[in-house]
N, C-alpha and C positions, 0 to 999 in steps of 0.2 A: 642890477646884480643878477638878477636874473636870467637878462638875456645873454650876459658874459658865460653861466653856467651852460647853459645853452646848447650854444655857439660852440662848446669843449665838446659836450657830452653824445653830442650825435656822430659817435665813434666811427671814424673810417675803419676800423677794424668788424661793424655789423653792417654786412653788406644792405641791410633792410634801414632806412635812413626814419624809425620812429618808434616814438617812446611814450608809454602810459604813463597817464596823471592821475590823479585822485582830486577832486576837488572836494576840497573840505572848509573853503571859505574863500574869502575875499583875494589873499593872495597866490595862491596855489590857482585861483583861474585868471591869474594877471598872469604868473609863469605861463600858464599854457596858450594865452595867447600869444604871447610873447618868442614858445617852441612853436608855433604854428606858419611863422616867417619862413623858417629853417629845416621842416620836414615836415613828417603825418603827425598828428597828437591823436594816441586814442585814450579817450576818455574812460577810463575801466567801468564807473557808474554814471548815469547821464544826470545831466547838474539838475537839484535839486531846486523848488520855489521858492526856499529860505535852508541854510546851513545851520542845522541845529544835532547835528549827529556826524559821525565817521560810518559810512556803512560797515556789514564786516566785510571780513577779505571774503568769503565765500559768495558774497553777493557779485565781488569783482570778475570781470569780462579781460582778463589779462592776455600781453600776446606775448607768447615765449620767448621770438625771436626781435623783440624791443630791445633799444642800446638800453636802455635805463628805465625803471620806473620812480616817478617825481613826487615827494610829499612835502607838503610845507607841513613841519612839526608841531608848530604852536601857532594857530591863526588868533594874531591881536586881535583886531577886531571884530570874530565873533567868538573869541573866546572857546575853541577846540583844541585838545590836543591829544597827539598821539602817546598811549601809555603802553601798549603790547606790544612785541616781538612780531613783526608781521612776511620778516624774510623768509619764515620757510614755506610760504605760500607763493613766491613769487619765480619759483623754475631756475632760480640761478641769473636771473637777469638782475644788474647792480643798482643796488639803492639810491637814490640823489635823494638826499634832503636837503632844505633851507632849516634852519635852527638857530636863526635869528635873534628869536626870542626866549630861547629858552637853554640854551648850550650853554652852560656852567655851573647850570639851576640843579642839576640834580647829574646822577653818577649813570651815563650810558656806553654800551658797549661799540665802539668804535668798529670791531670788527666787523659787527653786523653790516656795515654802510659803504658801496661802492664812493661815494662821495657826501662829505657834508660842506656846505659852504654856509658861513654866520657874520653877518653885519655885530660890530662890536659894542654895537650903543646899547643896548638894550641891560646885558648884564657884565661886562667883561672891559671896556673902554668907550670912550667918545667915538662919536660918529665920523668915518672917515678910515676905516681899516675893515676890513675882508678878512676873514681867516678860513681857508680851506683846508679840509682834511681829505687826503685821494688813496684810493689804495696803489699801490705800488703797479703792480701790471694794469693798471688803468692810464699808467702816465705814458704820452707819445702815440697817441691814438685820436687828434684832436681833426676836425675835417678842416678842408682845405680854407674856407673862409674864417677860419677861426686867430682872430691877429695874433701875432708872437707876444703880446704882452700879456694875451690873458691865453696862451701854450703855457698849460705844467710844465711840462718837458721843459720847454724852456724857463722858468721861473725856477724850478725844481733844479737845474744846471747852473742858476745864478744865484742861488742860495735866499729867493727871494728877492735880488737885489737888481734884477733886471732893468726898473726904472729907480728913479729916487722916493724911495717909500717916505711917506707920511710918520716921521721918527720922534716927533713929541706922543703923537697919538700913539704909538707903541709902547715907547718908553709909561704910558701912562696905565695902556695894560698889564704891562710888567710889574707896577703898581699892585694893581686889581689883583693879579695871580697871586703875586705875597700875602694880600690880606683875603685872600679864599684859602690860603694854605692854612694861614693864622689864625681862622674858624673853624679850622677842622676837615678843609679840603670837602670834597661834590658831598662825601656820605654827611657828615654832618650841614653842609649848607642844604643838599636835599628836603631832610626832617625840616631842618627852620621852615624851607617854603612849602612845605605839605603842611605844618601846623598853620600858618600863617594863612592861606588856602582854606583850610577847612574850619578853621574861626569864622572865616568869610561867610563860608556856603552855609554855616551851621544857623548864623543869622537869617539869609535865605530862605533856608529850607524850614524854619521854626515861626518866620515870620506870618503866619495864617494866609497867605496869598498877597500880604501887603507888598513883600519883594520878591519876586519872579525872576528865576535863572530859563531862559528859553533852550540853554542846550540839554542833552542826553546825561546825566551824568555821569555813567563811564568816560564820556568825551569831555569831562566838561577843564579848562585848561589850571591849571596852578599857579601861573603867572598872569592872567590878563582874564578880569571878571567882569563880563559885562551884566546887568540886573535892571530891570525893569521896576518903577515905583508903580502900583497900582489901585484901583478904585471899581469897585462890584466886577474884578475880576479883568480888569481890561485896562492898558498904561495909560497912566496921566501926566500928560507932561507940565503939567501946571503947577503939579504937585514935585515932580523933577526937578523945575527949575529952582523952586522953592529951596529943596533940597543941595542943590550943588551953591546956591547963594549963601545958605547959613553954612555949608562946609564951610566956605572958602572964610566968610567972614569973621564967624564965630570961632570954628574950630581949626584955621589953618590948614586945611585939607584941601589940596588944591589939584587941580586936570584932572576931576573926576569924572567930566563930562563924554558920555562915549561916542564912537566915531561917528560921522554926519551919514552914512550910510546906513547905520543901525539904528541911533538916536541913543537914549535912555541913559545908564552910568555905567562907567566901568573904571574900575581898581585893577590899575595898572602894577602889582609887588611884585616886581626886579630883587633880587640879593639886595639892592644899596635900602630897601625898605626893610629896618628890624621889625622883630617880633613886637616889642613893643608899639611903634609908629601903629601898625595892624589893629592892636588892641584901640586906639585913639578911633580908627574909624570904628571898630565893631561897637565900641559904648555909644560914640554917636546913633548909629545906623538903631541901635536901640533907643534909644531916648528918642528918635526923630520916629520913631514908629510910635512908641509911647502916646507921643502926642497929635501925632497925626489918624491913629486910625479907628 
């Protein structure tokens, strides 16, 4: 998806064929290598020996005259995301986000964003739907290698209907949007996963060192918590494994295990996770300290 975004965004209309990234985890420097096929990629901060922060903008090396600067919004697996307004630091050049993981989660300003594109699995339908949002004078601007399937212009001309869409998996988010309306629409689903969020961290951050959050937490994301179990200060995975076995067995808590890149656990709460479900892990996550430390 990534390199479809791509492929569009290195605007024949910016004579200078490149675009800053931000990396801020795992997939935001899978995009960028990915932009690095197709033009220049400048890095605004030079990647880091472990992603545990967003730097600020002030720190960023921006180039004015870039088609686009690239944010992944919410990186699953190490658990950052972006929560401030960071367009008026960026010269007018258009925002690309990925919002993948986190696009329905809470209530964002759409204006602010030359483009956002989000895989639907995570909070909004099954895997297998794209949903881009573009700004209007961005459409018809797409470079020459870029195929007529994945041209707005053209998609944008066919009402989406360009090739034979994927119409159960739609029809399914069509679903989803009903029952996001029928909770109250972003503002009230918002609150749910901030509470639900911050039951999480507050276990955390209260647990005397036994669970360890490695990110910033200004950065730290709402939706995808990764946590460390630990022993005089330093992870035990023995004590993890432990952990993710009696989830699963005992408590029906299951794919807590976090990604093979980072290791340790992470609580993955999407919208389809109620407040309650939350609550199941936060008692656990206490009783298993309880007894372990």
């Amino acid at each position: 998806m990534c390199l479809i975004i791509t492929v569009y965004c290195f605007f024949k209309a910016v004579p200078k064929r490149s675009a800053d990234y931000v990396l801020s985890g795992y997939w935001s420097e899978r995009a960028a290598n990915e932009a690095k096929k197709y033009g220049n990629v400048n890095l605004v901060v030079p990647k880091p020996a472990k992603y545990d922060r967003i730097p600020p903008v002030e720190e960023w090396n921006l180039d004015p005259e870039a088609s686009y600067v690239f944010i992944c919004d919410n990186e699953t697996i190490n658990g950052i995301e972006f929560h401030e307004d960071i367009t008026h630091a960026l010269n007018g050049v258009p925002l690309v986000a990925d919002c993948s993981s986190n696009l329905f989660s809470r209530q964002i300003d759409v204006s602010k964003y030359g483009l956002i594109f989000a895989g639907a699995q995570k909070n909004f339908g099954p895997a297998g739907v794209t949903l881009v949002i573009i700004r209007n004078d961005l459409i018809g601007h797409a470079i020459k290698e870029c195929p007529s399937i994945f041209d707005y212009k053209v998609q944008a001309g066919n009402n989406s209907l360009y090739q034979t869409p994927p119409t159960f998996a739609i029809y399914v988010c069509g679903l989803v949007f009903e029952w996001l309306k029928k909770h109250g629409g972003m503002e009230s689903i918002g609150k749910v996963n901030r509470m639900k969020a911050d039951a999480v961290y507050e276990v955390i951050d209260n647990s005397n060192g036994f669970y360890h959050s490695p990110i910033n937490p200004k950065d730290r994301s709402r939706v995808t918590i990764p946590f460390r179990l630990c022993v005089d200060g330093k992870p035990n995975e023995a004590l993890e494994k432990e952990f993710l076995a009696e989830a699963d067995k005992k408590n029906n808590l299951k794919e807590l295990k976090g990604h093979r890149s980072v290791g340790g656990i992470r609580a993955a709460i999407f919208n389809a996770l109620s407040l309650e479900e939350i609550e199941t892990l936060v008692f656990y996550m206490k009783d298993f300290q309880r007894r372990h430390q």
